[in-house]
C-alpha positions in Angstrom: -15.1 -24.4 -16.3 -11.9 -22.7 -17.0 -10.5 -20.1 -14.8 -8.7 -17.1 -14.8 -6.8 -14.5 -12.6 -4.6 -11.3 -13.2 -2.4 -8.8 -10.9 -2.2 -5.2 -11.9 0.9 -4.7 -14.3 3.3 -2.7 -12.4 4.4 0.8 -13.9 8.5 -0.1 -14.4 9.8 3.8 -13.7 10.8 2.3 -9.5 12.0 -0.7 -8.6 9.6 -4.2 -7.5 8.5 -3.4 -3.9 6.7 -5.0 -0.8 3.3 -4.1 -2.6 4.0 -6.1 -5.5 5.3 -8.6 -4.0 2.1 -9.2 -2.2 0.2 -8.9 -4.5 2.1 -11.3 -6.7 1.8 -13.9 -4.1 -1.9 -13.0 -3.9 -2.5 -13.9 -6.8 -0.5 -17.3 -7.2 -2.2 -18.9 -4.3 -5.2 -18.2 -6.2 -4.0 -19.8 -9.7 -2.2 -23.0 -7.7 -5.5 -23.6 -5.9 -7.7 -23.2 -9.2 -5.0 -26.2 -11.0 -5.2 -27.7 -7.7 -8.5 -29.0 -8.8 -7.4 -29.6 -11.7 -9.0 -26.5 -13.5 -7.8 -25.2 -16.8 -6.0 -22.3 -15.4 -4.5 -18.8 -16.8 -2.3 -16.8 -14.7 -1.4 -13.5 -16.0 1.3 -10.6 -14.7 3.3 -8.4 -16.5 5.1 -4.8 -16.5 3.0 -1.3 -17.6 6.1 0.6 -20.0 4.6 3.6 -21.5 3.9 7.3 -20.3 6.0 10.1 -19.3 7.7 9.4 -16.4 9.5 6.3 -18.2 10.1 8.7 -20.7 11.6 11.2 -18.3 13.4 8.4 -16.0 15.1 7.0 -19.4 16.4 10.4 -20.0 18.1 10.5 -17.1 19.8 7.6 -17.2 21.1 8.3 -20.8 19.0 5.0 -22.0 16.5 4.7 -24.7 13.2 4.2 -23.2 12.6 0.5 -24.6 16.3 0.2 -23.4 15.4 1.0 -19.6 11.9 -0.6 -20.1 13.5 -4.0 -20.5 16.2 -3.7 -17.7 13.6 -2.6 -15.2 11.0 -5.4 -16.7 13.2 -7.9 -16.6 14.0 -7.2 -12.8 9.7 -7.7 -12.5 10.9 -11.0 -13.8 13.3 -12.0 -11.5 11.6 -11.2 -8.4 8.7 -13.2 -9.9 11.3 -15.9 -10.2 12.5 -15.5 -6.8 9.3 -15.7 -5.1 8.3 -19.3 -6.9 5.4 -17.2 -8.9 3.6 -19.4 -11.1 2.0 -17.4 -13.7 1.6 -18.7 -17.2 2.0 -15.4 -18.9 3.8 -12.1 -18.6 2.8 -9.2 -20.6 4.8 -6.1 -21.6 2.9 -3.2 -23.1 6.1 -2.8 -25.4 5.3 -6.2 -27.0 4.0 -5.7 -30.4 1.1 -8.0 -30.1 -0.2 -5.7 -27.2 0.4 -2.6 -29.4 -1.5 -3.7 -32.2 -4.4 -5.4 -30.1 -4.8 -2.1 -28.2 -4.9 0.0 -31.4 -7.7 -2.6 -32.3 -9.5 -1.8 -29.1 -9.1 1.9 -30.2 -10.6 1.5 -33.5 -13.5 -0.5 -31.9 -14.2 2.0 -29.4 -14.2 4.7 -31.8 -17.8 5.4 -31.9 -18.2 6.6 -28.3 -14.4 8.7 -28.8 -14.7 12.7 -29.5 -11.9 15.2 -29.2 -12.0 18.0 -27.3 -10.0 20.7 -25.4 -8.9 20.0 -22.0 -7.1 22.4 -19.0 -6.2 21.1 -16.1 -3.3 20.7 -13.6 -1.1 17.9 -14.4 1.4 15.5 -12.4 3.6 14.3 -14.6 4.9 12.0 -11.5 0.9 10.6 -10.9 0.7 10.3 -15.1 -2.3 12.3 -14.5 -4.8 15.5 -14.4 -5.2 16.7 -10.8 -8.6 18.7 -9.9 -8.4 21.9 -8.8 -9.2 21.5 -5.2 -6.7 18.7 -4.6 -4.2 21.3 -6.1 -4.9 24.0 -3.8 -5.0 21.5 -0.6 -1.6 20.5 -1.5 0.1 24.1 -2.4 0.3 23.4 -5.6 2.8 20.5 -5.1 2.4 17.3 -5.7 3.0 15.7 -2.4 3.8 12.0 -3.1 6.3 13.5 -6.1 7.4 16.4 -4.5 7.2 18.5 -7.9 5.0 21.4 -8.7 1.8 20.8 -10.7 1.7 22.0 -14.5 -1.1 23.8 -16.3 -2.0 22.2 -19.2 -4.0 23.1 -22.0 -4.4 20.4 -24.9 -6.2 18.9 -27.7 -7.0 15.7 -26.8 -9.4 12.9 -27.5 -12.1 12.0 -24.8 -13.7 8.5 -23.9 -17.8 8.8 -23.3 -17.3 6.8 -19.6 -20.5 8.9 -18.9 -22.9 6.8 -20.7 -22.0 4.0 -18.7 -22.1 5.1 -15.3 -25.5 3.5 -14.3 -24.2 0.0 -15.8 -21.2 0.1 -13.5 -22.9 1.4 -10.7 -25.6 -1.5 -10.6 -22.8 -4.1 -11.7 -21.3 -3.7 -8.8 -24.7 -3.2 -6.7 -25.8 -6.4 -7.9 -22.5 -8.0 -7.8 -22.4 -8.8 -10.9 -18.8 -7.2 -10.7 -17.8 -8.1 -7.1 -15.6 -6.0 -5.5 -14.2 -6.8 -2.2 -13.5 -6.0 0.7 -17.0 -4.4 1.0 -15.1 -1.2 2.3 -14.0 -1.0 -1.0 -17.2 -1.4 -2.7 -18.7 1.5 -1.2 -16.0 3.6 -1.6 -16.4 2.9 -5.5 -19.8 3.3 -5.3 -19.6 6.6 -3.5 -17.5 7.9 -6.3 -19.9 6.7 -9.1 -23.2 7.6 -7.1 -22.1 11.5 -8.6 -21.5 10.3 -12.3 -18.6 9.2 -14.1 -17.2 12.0 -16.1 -16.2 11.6 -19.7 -12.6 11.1 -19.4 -9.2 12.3 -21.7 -7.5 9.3 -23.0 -4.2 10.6 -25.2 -1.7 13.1 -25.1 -0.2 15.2 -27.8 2.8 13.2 -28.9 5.1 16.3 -28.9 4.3 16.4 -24.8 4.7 12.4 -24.4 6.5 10.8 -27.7 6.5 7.3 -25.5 3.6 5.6 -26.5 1.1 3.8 -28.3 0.3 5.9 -31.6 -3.7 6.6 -31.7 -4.7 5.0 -35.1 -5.2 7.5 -37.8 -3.6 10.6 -35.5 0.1 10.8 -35.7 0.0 13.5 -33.7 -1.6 11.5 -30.4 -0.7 9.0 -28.2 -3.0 6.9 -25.8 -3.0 7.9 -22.5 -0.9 4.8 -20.2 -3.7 4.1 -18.5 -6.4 3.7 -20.5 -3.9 1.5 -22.5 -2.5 -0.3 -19.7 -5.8 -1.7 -18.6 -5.8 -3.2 -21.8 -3.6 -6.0 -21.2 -6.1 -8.0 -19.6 -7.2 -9.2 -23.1 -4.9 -8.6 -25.2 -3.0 -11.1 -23.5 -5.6 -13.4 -24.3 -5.3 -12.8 -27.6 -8.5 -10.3 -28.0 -10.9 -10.5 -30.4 -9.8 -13.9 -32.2 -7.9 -15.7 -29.8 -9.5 -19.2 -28.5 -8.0 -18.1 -25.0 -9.9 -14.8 -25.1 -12.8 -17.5 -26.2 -12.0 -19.6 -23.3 -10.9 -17.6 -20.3 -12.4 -14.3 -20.7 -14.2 -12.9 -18.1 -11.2 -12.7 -15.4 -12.5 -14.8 -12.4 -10.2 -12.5 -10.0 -8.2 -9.6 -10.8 -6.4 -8.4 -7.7 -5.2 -4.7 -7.4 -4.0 -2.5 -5.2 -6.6 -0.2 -3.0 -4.9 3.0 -4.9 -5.4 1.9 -8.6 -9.3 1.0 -7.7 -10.7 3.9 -9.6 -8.9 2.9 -12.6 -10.0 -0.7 -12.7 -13.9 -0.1 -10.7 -14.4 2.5 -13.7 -12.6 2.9 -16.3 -12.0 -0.7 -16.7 -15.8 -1.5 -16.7 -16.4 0.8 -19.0 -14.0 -0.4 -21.9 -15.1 -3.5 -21.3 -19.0 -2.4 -21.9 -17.8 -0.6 -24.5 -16.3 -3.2 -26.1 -19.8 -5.3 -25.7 -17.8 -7.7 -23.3 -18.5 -9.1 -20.0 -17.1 -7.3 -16.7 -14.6 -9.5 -14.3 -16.4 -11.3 -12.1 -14.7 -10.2 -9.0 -11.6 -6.9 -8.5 -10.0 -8.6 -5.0 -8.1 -5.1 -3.4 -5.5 -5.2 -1.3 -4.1 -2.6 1.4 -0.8 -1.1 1.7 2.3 -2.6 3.7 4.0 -0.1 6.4 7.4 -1.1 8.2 7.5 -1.1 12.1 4.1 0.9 11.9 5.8 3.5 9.7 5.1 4.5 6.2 7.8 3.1 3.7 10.4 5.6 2.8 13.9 6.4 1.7 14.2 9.0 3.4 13.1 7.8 6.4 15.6 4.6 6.2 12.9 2.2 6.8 12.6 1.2 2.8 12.6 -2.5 2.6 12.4 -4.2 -0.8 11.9 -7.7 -1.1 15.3 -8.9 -2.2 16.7 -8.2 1.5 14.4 -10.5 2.8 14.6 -13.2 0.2 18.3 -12.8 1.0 17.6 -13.8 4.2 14.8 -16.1 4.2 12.8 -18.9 1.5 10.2 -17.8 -0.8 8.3 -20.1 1.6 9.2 -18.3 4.4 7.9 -14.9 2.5 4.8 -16.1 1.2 3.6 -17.7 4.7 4.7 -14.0 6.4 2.9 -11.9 3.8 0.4 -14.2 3.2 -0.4 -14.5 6.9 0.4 -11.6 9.1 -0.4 -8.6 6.9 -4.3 -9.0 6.7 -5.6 -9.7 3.6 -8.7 -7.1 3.5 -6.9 -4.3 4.8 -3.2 -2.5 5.2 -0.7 -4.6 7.4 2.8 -4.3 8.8 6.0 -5.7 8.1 9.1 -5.8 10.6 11.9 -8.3 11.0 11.0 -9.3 14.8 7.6 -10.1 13.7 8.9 -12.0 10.7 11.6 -13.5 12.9 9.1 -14.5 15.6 6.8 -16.1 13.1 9.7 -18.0 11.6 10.5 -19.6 14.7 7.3 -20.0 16.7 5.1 -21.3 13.6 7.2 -22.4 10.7 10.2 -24.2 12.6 8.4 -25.0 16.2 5.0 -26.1 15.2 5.3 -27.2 12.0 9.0 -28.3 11.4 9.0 -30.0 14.7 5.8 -32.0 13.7 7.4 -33.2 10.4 11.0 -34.0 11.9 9.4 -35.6 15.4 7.0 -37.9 13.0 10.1 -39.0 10.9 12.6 -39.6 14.0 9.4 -41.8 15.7 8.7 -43.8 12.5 12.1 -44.2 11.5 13.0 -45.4 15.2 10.2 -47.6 15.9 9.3 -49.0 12.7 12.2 -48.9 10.8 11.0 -46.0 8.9 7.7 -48.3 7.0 4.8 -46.2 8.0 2.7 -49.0 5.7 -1.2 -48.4 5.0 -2.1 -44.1 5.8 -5.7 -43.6 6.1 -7.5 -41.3 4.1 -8.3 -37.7 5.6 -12.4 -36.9 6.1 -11.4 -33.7 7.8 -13.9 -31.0 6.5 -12.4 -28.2 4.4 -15.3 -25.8 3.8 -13.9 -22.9 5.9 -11.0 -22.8 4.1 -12.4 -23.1 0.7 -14.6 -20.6 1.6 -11.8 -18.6 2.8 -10.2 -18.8 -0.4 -13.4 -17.8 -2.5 -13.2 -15.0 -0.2 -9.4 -13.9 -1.1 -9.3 -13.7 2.8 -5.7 -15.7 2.5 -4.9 -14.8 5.8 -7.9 -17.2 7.2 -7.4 -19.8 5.3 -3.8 -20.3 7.0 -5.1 -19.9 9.7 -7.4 -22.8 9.2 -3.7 -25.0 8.0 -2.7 -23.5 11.3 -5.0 -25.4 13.6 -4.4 -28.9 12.0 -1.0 -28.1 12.6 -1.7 -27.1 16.1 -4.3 -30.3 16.1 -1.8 -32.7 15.0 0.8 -31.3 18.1 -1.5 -32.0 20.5 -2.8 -35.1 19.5 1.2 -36.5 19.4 1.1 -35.0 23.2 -2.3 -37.1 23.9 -1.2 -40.1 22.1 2.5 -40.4 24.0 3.8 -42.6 20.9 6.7 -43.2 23.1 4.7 -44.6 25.7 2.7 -47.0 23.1 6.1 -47.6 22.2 7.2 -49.0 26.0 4.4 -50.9 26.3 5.2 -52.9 22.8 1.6 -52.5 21.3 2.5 -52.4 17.7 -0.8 -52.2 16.7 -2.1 -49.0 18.5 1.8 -47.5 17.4 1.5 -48.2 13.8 -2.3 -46.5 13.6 -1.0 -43.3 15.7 2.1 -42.6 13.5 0.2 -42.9 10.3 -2.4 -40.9 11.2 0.2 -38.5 11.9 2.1 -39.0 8.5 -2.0 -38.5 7.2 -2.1 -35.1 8.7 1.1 -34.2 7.7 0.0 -34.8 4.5 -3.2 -33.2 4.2 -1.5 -30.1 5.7 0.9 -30.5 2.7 -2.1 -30.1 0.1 -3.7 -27.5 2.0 -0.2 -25.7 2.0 0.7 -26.2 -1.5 -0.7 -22.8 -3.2 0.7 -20.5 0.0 4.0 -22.5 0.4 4.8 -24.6 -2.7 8.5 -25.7 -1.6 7.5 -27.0 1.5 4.2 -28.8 0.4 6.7 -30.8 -2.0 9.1 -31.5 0.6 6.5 -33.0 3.2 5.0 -35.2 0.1 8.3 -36.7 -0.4 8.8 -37.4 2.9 5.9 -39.5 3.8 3.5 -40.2 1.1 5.5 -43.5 -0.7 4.5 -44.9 3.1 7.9 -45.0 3.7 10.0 -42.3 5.6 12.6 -40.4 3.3 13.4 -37.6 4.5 14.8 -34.5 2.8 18.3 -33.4 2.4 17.2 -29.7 3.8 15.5 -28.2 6.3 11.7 -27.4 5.5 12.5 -23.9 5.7 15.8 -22.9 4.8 17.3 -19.6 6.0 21.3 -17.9 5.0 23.8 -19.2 7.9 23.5 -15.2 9.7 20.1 -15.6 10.4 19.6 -19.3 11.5 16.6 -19.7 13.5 17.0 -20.2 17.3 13.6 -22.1 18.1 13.9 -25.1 20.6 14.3 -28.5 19.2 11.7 -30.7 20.5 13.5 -34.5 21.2 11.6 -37.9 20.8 10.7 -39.2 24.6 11.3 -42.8 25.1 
């Protein structure tokens, strides 16, 4: 059984934000889980680079648009880096081999393409056509780009979604395509139960030069988004590739709640299509506000990930995001909240249950912790959290062995044991603490990689060696002020 997983491919005219961010972590947990059990595992993420508004955004900049396509990809990159992302493959729609593998799709497609004429408003800043009463609700200006709607008029070719409509609709009834939460489900289903429309999938290559050439019409170009959703397989290597083969369909592709249309619809029906197999599950995340207040420039609240990665560990990151901003719906970031959980979960509970269990060990015993029993804790609410993509339970399921473990060093008093010279009883409490400690290292390792490593090393050669850093490292100006819990005895 092999398994794979995908993000969306972000669209490179704005820098990485919060959203990706999330969703890139997401979708790691996902992947290190799947090799966790030692499944054949693809990971995919990569950067969207075609349409107008790269184009437009080149233009200003004075750079060629493959020129600012690969600055602003590689940046993608880098956050990827940053945040100890695991994926196995990134894919540009720039590269050649997605070019050509799309223009392939194209030509296999070609049966249920017409051209046609098509008038609508456009927003050049959405990459899209905007109906009529949306434009009138919004004065004729686009609200999220602040720019007027055009009227367009064009010649361009048109994909037959129509005639799969009832497919989708039932694949996703069924479940056959699972989409979750179930809030998103029915609002997909809501938008299908009127009929998918045929939709337009170039433009005229004198209005957008930047793109993917239609095969056998030098005068079109595909649409971004119809190409874009390609990626998915031609990363695989679509039609020939033993990856395709192997991995194809996508156990989880995770999204964001806005592009759900585009990958609950359009998606599905390029698939069908194609005579392929749907996904088996789209996972679709919320949005991410800051102190309660949508992100914005000009409101002074943005906050990208860099400044927090300046501040705090990947670690640190992943546990917030992947903990405190709930995983079926929008959540909110703000320092306190990130501050408070730094110190009151990540340095107090755990930290303190690592560093008391290596002072104890290392004072009593020498630092041997000798034989560590095995764990028979039951893990099914967590691996069921985890089928669910409901990340934010499954922590919380960590969370109470780490709050378990605390209170059984309270119970236990090993400082007491260790007054009263029973060696015995001493040596069985501090390794079943080490054996927690452990266990809680596994079940950490896909949320918090860095510090699942660091807690192996420490205890699992059943002798103490502890690390030459913290557990979770912060920058000297924002050092955590927790209390440091001392050994009794």
């Amino acid at each position: 059984m092999n398994y794979y997983v995908t993000t969306a491919i972000p669209y490179v005219n704005g820098e990485p934000h919060l959203g990706h961010a999330l969703e890139f972590i997401m979708a790691d947990v996902l992947a290190r889980h799947a090799r966790a059990q030692k499944t054949p595992t693809i990971f995919s993420t990569g950067t969207d680079e075609h349409g107008g508004k790269i184009a437009e955004k080149a233009k200003e900049l004075g750079l060629e648009p493959k020129e600012f396509c690969d600055q602003m990809s590689q940046k993608f990159r880098d956050l990827q880096k940053q945040l100890d992302i695991s994926n196995d493959r990134f894919v540009r729609t720039t590269d050649p081999g997605h070019v050509q593998r799309a223009q392939m799709i194209w030509k296999e497609l070609q049966k249920n393409i017409y051209k046609g004429s098509y008038e609508g408003w456009y927003c050049t800043g959405c990459e899209t056509f905007v109906p009529d009463p949306v434009v009138k609700e919004h004065g004729g200006t686009c609200p999220d780009h602040n720019r007027p709607y055009e009227k367009l008029k064009e010649e361009n070719y048109f994909f037959k979604l129509s005639l799969y409509s009832d497919k989708i609709q039932k694949a996703i009834t069924d479940g056959s395509l699972s989409v979750i939460p179930t809030t998103r489900k029915h609002e997909i289903l809501n938008i299908i139960k009127e009929g998918l429309a045929d939709i337009s999938i170039s433009r005229p290559k004198d209005k957008i030069a930047w793109g993917v050439p239609v095969p056998g019409d030098a005068g079109q170009v595909m649409y971004v988004w119809f190409e874009a959703l390609m990626n998915y397989i031609t990363v695989l290597g679509y039609p020939e590739h033993k990856d395709f083969k192997k991995f194809w369909p996508a156990n989880v592709q995770v999204i964001g709640k806005d592009i759900l249309r585009f990958h609950a619809a359009v998606w599905p029906g390029i698939l069908l299509g194609l005579g392929l197999p749907l996904p088996k599950t789209l996972f679709v995340h919320g949005h991410i506000t800051v102190d309660d207040k949508k992100m914005g420039k000009s409101l002074g609240n943005f906050i990208t990930p860099d400044q927090i990665l300046a501040k705090y560990s990947a670690d640190t990151f992943r546990y917030y995001f992947l903990r405190h901003i709930p995983s079926y719906d929008d959540g909110n970031f703000s320092w306190d909240k990130l501050a408070e959980a730094y110190n009151n979960e990540l340095a107090d509970e755990l930290g303190n249950a690592v560093q008391r269990t290596i002072v104890m060990i290392q004072k009593y015993q020498g630092g041997v912790i000798g034989d560590i029993p095995r764990s028979n804790h039951d893990f099914a609410a967590y691996q069921r959290a985890l089928d669910e993509c409901r990340f934010d339970r499954a922590l919380d399921e960590v969370w109470q062995r780490v709050r378990g473990l605390n209170q059984y060093i309270e119970e236990q008093k090993p400082w007491i044991i260790a007054k009263e010279k029973d060696e015995a009883h001493l040596r069985e409490v501090l390794a079943y603490q080490a054996s927690c400690l452990l266990e809680i290292a596994d079940l950490l390792e896909p949320f918090m990689p860095q510090a699942a490593v660091k807690i192996r090393h420490i205890f699992q050669e059943g002798v103490v060696r502890p690390g030459k850093e913290t557990l979770f490292p912060k920058t000297e100006a924002t050092k955590p002020t927790a209390k440091q819990t001392t050994v009794k005895g």
